[in-house]
RODO-2510 file (C-alpha; in nm, 4 decimals, decimal comma):
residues 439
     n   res          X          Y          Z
     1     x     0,0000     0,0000     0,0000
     2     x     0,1484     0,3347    -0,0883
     3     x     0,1503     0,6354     0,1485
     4     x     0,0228     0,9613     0,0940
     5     x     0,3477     1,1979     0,1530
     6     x     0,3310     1,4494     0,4397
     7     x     0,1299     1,8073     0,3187
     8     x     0,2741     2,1031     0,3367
     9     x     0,1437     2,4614     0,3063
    10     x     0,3867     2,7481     0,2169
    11     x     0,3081     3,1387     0,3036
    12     x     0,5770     3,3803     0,1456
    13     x     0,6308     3,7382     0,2663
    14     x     0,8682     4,0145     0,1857
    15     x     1,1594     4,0818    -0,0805
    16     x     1,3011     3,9094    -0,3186
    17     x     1,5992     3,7759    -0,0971
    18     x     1,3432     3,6289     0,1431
    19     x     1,1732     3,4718    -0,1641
    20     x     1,4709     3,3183    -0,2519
    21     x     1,5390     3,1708     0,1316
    22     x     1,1681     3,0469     0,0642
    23     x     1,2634     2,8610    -0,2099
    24     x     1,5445     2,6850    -0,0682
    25     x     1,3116     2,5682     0,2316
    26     x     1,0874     2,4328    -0,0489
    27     x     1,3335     2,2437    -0,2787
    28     x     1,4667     2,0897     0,0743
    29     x     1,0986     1,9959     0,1172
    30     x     1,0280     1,8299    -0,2142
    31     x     1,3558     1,6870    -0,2329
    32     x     1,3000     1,4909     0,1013
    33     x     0,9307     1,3846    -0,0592
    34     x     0,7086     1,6298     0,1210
    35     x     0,3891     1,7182    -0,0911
    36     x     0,3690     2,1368    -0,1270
    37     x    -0,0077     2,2016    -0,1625
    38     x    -0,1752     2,5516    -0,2260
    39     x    -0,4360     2,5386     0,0397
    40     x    -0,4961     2,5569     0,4471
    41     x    -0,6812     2,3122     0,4740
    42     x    -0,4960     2,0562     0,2779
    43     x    -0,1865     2,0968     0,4694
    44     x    -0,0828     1,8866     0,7570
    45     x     0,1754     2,2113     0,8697
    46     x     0,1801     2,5235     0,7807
    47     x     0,5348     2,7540     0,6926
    48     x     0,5175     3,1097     0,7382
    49     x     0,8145     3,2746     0,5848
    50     x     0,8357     3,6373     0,7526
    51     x     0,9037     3,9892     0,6761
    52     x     1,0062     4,2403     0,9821
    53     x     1,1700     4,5638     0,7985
    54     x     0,9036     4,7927     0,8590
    55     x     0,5794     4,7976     1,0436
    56     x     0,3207     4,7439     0,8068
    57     x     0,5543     4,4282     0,7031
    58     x     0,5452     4,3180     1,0621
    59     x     0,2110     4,3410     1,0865
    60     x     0,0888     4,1503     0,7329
    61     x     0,3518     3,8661     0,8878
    62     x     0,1541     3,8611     1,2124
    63     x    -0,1253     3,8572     1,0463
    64     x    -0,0287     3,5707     0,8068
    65     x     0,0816     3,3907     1,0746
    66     x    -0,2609     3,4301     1,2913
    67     x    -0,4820     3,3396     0,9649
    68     x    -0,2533     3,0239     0,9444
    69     x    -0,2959     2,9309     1,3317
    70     x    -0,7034     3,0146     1,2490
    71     x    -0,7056     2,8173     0,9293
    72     x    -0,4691     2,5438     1,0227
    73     x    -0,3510     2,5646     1,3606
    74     x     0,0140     2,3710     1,3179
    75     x     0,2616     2,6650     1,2022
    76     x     0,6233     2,7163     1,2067
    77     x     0,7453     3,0905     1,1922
    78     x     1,0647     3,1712     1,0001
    79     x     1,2446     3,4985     0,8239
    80     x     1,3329     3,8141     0,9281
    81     x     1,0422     3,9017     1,1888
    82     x     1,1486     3,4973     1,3325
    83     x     1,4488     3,7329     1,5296
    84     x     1,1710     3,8955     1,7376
    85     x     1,0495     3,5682     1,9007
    86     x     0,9409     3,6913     2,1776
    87     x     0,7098     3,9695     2,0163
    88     x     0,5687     3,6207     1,8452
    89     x     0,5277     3,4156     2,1307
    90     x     0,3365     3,7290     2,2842
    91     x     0,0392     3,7043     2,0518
    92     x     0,0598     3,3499     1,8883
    93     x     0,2847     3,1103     2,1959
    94     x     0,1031     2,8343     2,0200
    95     x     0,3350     2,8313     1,7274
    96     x     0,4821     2,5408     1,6802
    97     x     0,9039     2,6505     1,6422
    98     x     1,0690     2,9834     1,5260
    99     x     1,3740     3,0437     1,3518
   100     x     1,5237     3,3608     1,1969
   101     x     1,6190     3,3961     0,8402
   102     x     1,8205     3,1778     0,6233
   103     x     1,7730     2,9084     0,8701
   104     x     1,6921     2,6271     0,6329
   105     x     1,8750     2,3549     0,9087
   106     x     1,6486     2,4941     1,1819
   107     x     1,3221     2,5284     0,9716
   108     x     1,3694     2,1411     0,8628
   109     x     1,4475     1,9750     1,2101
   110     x     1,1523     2,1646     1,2954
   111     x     0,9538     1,9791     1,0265
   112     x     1,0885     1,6719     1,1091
   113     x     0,9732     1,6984     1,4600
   114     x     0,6450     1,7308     1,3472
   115     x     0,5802     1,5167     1,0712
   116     x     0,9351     1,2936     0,9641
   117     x     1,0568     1,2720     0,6609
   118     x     0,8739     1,0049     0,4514
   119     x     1,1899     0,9064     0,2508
   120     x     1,5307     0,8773     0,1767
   121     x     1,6089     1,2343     0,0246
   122     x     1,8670     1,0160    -0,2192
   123     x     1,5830     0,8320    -0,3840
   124     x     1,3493     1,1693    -0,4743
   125     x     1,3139     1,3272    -0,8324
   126     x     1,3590     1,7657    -0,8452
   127     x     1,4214     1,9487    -1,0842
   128     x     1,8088     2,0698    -1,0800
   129     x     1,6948     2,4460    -1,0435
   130     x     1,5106     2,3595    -0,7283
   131     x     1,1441     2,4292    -0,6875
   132     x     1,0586     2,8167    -0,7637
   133     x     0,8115     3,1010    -0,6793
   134     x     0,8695     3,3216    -1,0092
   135     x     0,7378     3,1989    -1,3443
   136     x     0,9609     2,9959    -1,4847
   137     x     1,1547     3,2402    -1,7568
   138     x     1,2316     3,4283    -1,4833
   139     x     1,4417     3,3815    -1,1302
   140     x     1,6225     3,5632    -0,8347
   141     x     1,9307     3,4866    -0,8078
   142     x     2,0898     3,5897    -0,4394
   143     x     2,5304     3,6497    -0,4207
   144     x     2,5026     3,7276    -0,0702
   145     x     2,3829     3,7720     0,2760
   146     x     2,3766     4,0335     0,5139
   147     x     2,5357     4,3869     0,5155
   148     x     2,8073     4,5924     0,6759
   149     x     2,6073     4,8992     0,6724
   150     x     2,4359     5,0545     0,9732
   151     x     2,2232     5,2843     0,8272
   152     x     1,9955     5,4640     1,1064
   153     x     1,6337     5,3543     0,9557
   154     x     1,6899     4,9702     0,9295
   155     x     1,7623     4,6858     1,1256
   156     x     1,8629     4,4411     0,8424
   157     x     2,2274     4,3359     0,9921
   158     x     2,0741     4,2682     1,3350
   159     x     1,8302     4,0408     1,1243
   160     x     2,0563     3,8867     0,8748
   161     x     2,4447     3,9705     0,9843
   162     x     2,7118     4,0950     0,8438
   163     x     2,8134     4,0560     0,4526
   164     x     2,8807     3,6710     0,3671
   165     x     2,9422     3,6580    -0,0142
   166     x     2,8774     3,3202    -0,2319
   167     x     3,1921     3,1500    -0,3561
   168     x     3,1616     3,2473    -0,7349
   169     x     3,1596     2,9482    -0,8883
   170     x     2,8427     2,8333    -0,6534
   171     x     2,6746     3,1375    -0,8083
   172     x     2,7547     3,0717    -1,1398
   173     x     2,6502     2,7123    -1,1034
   174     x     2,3066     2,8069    -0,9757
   175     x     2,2793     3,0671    -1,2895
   176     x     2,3752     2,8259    -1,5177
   177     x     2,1429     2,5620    -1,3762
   178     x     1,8357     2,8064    -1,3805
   179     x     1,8893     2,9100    -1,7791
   180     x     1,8940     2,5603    -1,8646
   181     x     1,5984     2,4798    -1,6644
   182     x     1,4201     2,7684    -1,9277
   183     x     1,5000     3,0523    -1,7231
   184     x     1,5209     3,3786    -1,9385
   185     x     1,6130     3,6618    -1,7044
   186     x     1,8467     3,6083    -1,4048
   187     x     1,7906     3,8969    -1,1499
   188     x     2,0879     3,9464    -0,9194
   189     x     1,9787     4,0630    -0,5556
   190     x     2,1422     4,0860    -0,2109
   191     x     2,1669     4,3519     0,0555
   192     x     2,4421     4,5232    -0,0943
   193     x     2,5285     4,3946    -0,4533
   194     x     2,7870     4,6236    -0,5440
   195     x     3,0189     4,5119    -0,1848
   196     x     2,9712     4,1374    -0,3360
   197     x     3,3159     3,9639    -0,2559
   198     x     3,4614     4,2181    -0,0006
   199     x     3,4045     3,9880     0,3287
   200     x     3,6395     3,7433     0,1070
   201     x     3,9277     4,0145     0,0639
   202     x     3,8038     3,9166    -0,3119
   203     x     4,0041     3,5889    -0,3169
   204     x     4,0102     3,4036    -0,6357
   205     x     3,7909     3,1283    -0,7316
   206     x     3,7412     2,8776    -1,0377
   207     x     3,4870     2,8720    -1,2915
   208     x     3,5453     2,6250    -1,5689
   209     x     3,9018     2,5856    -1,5248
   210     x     3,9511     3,0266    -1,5072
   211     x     4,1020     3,1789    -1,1842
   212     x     3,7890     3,4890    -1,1230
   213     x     3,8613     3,7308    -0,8167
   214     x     3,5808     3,7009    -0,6286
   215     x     3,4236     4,0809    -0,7379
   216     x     3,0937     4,1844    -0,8881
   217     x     3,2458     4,2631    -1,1923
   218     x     3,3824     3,9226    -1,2535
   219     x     3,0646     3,7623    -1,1633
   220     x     2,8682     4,0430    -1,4256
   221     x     3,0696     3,9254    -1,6962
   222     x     3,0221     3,4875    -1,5625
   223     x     2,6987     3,5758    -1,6151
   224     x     2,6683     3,7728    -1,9141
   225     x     2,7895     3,4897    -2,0679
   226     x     2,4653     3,2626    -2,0619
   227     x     2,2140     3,3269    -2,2755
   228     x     1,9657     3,5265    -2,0643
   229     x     1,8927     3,8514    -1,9184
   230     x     2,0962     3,9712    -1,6185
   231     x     1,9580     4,2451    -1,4100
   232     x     2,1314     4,3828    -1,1097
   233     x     1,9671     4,5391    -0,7874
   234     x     2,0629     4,6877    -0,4941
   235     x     2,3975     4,8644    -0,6052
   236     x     2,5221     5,1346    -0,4360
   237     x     2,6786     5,3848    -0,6179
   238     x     3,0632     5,2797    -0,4972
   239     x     3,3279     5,3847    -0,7775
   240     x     3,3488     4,9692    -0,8301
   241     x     3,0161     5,0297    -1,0237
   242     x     3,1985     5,2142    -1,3149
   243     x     3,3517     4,9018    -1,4344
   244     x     2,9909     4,7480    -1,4570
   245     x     2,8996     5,0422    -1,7625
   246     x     3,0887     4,8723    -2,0277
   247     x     2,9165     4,5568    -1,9989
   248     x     2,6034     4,7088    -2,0885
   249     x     2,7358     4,9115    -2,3347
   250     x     2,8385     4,5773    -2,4610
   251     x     2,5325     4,3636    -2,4167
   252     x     2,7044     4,1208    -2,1875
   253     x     2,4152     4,2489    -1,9010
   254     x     2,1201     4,4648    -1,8967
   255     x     2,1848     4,8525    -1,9382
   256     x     1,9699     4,8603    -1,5820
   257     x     2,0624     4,9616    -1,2512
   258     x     1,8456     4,9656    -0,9364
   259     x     1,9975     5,2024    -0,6976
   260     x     1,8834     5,2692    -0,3286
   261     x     1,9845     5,6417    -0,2901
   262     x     1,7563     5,7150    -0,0312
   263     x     1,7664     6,1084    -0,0222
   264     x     1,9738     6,3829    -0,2032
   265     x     2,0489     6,6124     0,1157
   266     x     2,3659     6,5944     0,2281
   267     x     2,2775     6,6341     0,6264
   268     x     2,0196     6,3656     0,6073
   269     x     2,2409     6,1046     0,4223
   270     x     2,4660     6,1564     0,7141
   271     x     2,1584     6,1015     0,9811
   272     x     2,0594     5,7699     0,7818
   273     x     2,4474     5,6441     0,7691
   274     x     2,4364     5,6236     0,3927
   275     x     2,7864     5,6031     0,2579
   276     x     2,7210     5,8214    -0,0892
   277     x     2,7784     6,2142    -0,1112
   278     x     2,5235     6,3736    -0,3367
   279     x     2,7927     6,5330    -0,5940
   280     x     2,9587     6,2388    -0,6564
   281     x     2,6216     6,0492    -0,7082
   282     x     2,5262     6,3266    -1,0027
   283     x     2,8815     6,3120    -1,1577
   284     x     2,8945     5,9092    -1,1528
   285     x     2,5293     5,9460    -1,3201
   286     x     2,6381     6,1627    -1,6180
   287     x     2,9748     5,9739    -1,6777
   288     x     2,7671     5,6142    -1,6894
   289     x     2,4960     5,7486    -1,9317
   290     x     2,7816     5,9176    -2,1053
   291     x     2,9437     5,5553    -2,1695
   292     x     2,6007     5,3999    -2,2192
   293     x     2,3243     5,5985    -2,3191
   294     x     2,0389     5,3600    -2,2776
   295     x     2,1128     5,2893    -1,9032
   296     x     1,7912     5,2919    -1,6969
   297     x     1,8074     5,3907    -1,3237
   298     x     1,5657     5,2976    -1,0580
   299     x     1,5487     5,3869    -0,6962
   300     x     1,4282     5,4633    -0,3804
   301     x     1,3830     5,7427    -0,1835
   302     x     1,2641     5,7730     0,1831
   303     x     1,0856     6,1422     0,2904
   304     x     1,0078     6,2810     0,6027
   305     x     1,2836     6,1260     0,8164
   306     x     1,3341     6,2745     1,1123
   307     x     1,4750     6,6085     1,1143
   308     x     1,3914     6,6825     0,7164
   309     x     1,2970     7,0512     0,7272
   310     x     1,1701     7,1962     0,4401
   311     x     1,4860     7,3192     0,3364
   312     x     1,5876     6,9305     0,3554
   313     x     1,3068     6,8244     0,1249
   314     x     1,3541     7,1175    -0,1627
   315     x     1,7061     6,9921    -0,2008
   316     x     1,5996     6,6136    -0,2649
   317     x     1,3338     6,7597    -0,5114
   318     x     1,6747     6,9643    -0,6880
   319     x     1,8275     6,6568    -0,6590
   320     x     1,5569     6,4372    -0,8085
   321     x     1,5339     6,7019    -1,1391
   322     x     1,9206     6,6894    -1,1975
   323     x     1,9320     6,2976    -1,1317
   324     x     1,6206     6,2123    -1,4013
   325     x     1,5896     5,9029    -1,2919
   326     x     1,4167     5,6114    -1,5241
   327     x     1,2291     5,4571    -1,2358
   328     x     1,1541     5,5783    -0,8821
   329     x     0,9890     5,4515    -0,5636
   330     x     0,9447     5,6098    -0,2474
   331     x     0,7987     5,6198     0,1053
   332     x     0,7185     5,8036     0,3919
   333     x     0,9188     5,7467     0,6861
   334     x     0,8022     5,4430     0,9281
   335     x     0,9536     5,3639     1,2499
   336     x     1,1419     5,0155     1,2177
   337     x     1,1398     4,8767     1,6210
   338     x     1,4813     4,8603     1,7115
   339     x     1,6368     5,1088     1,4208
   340     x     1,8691     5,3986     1,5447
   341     x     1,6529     5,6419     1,3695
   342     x     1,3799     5,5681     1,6163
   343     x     1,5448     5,8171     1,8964
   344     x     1,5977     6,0768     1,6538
   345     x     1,4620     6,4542     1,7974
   346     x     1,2496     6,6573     1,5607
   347     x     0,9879     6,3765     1,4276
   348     x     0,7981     6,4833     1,0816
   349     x     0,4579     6,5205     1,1350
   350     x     0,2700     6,2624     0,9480
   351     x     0,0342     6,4874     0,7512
   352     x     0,3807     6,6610     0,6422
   353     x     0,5099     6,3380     0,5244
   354     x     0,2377     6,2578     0,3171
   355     x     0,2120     6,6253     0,1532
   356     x     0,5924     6,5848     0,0682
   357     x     0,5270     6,2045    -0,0660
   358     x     0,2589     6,3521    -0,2989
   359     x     0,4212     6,6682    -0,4037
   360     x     0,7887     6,4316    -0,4320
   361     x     0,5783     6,1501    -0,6618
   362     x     0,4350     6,4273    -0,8921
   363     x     0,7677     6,6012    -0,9660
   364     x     0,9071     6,2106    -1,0602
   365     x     0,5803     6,1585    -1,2562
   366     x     0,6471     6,4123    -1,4687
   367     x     1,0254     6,3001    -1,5471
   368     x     0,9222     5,8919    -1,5934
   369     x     0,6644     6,0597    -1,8282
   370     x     0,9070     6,2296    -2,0426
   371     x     1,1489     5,9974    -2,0650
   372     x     0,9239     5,6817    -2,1619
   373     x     0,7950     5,9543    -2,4386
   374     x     1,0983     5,9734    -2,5782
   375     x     1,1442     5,5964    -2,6168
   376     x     0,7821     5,6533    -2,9180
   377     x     0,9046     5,5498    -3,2384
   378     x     1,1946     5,2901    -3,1144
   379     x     1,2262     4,9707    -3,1699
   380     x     1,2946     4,7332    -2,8395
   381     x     1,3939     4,3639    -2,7789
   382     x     1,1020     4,2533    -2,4751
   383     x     1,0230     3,9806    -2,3017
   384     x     0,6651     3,8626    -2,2330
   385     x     0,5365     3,7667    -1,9033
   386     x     0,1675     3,7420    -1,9204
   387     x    -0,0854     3,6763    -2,1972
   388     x    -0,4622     3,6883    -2,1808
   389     x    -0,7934     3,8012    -2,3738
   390     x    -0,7206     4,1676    -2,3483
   391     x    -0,3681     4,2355    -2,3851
   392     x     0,0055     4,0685    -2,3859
   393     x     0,2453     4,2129    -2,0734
   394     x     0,5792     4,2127    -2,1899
   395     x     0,9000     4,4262    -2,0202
   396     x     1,2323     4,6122    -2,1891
   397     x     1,5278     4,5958    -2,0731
   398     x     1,4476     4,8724    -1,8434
   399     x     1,1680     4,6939    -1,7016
   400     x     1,2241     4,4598    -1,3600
   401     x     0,9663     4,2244    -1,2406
   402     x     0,6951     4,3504    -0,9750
   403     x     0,8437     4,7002    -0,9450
   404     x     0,8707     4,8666    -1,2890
   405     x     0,5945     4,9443    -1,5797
   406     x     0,4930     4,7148    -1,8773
   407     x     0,5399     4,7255    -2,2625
   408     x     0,1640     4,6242    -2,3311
   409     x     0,0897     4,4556    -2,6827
   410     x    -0,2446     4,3882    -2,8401
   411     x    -0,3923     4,0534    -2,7411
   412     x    -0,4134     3,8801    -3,1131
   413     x    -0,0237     3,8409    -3,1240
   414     x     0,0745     3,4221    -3,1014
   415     x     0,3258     3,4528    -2,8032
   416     x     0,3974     3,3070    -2,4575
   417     x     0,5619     3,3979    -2,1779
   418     x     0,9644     3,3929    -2,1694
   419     x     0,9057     3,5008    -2,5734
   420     x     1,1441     3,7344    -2,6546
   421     x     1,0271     4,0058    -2,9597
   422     x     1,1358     4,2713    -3,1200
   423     x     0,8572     4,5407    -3,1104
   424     x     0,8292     4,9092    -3,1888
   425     x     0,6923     5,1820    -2,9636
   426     x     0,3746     5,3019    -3,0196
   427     x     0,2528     5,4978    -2,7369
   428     x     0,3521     5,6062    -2,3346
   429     x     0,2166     5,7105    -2,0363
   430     x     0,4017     5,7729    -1,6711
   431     x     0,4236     5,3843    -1,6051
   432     x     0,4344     5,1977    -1,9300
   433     x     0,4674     5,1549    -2,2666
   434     x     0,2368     5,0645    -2,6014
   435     x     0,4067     4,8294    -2,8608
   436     x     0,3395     4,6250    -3,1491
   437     x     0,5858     4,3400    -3,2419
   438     x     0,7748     4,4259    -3,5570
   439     x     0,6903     4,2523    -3,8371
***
């Protein structure tokens, strides 16, 4: 008589790098012949994989983790808000086990405890690229955990530690895995992408029989050389990043860079700890688009921290006109329990906050405008995501996943997603584009 493998449920919260720590838990799971099912009340245990960066993050996890207990009742807690077990225990003590993140070990002896393994992990069939959360012509690909920073607002190296870079040739396995599994764009993430290697002292390392110092640049151009997309996030503008411009010039990776600059005041970058001076910020923008004129920049931008006068905010605004940037996100300032900030004197009132988010999003809605404008009349290479009766979602190159805008195309086109097709631009608005493919 065969035996029904053990059911498990699967709740993931937060950013990409938790996504990824998700789907290591998972491809543990179904490689030790646990059953992954979409539903409560199929499930004989229930994993809630938690996000703790902000409030309203901490409260969806609680939240997730109560509807769970409500739905279920047998729930592990791991991720970020798993470091804050006693603010857990508080409201939920019937949770089965926490752990904090990138505890895979810990989350499986856990799961063990409560419903063992039904076989030998040797004798189970996965897929090399492990079991995913993305479509599959698309994955996140994570170089590293942790950060060295200790900017005032967050709490991230309490959380996840200090930097602790991926050998190289580990990363470039896992890349090359993924694009032969069908994966189309690889989308590089950590905490701080652009430090990648520095907690080695850069050693070398060997990929296919080549000695590669263990830097971002060397692992760009690894990767540039599979037959996919590669998008980077979460690179700080350090003078490392100029060697990063001729790649995209080239092709080898997307002309696409996803910056966190946080503010453009001077006195306020020193309050949050942020390690870039506005100057050299503009200066390093102009040479890059200067060496590759399609780059797209994306980042975000925090107002109303504490102590931002008015004077403060004006200058970000200057800032944000001279910068131009492609792609920009950005949030009033929430308390993060146990962040430096927190103490700060001279709080922002929050109807001032949200004045200065609205008046700071219009001034970048009228930028993103113009500059997707200008792209009318060009001809692209995109890749679709979604198709349905009404229209087919595709992105650009300057396009990431979840964040960015679309390049829409009417609906009668034959393609799928992880197509790639050349189209021409046909219309814009302040998020996305109108195409037709190019026949």
């Amino acid at each position: 008589m065969t035996m029904t493998p053990p059911a498990i449920g699967f709740v993931s919260l937060g950013c990409p790098k938790n996504l990824v720590d998700s789907e290591r838990i998972l491809t543990q799971l179904r490689a030790e012949g646990y059953r992954l099912v979409p539903s409560y009340e199929e499930a004989a245990l229930v994993i809630v994989n938690t996000c703790g960066f902000i409030d309203a993050a901490v409260e969806e996890s609680l939240g997730a983790i109560g509807e769970a207990l409500d739905a279920n009742g047998a729930v592990i807690v791991t991720g970020c808000l798993g470091a804050r077990e006693e603010e857990i225990r508080a409201r939920y003590p019937q949770v089965l086990g926490i752990t904090g993140p990138h505890a895979y070990e810990e989350v499986m002896a856990l799961v063990h405890r409560r419903l063992p393994p039904p076989h030998d992990p040797w004798s189970s069939l996965i897929p090399p690229q492990g079991v995913k959360l993305t479509p599959r012509h698309y994955a996140y690909l994570k170089i590293s955990e942790g950060c060295n920073h200790r900017c005032t607002f967050c709490i991230i190296p309490s959380l996840r530690g200090d930097l602790m870079s991926r050998p190289l040739s580990e990363v470039a396995a896992e890349a090359e895995r993924l694009v032969a599994s069908g994966v189309r764009e690889l989308l590089v993430v950590s905490q701080d992408t652009s430090a990648y290697g520095l907690d080695l002292k850069y050693r070398p390392d060997f990929w296919q029989g080549r000695p590669l110092e263990t830097r971002i640049e060397s692992l760009a151009r690894v990767l540039g050389e599979l037959p996919a997309w590669v998008r980077l996030h979460y690179v700080y503008p350090y003078p490392q990043v100029d060697r990063l411009i001729p790649l995209m010039a080239e092709g080898k990776i997307l002309p696409y860079l996803d910056m966190p600059l946080q503010h453009g005041s001077q006195s306020i970058l020193k309050a949050m700890g942020r390690p870039a001076a506005t100057e050299k910020v503009l200066d390093r923008i102009a040479q890059w688009r200067k060496a590759c004129p399609e780059l797209v920049l994306r980042s975000t931008f925090i107002v109303g921290f504490p102590g931002e006068t008015e004077a403060d905010f004006e200058i970000l605004l200057e800032f944000l006109r001279e910068a131009r940037l492609d792609r920009v996100g950005a949030f009033a300032y929430s308390p993060v329990a146990g962040a430096a900030a927190n103490e700060f004197p001279n709080a922002v009132p929050e109807e001032v906050k949200q004045e200065r988010l609205v008046r700071f999003m219009k001034v970048q809605a009228a930028i993103s405008a113009e500059k997707l404008a200008q792209k009318v009349g060009s001809r692209m290479i995109v890749l679709v995501d979604e198709v349905n009766d009404e229209a087919i979602l595709a992105r650009g190159p300057g396009d990431a996943p979840e964040i960015d805008g679309h390049v829409i195309l009417p609906p009668e086109w034959e393609l799928e997603p992880g197509d790639f097709v050349e189209v021409e631009i046909t219309g814009a608005d302040e998020h996305d584009l109108r195409a037709v493919p190019v026949t």
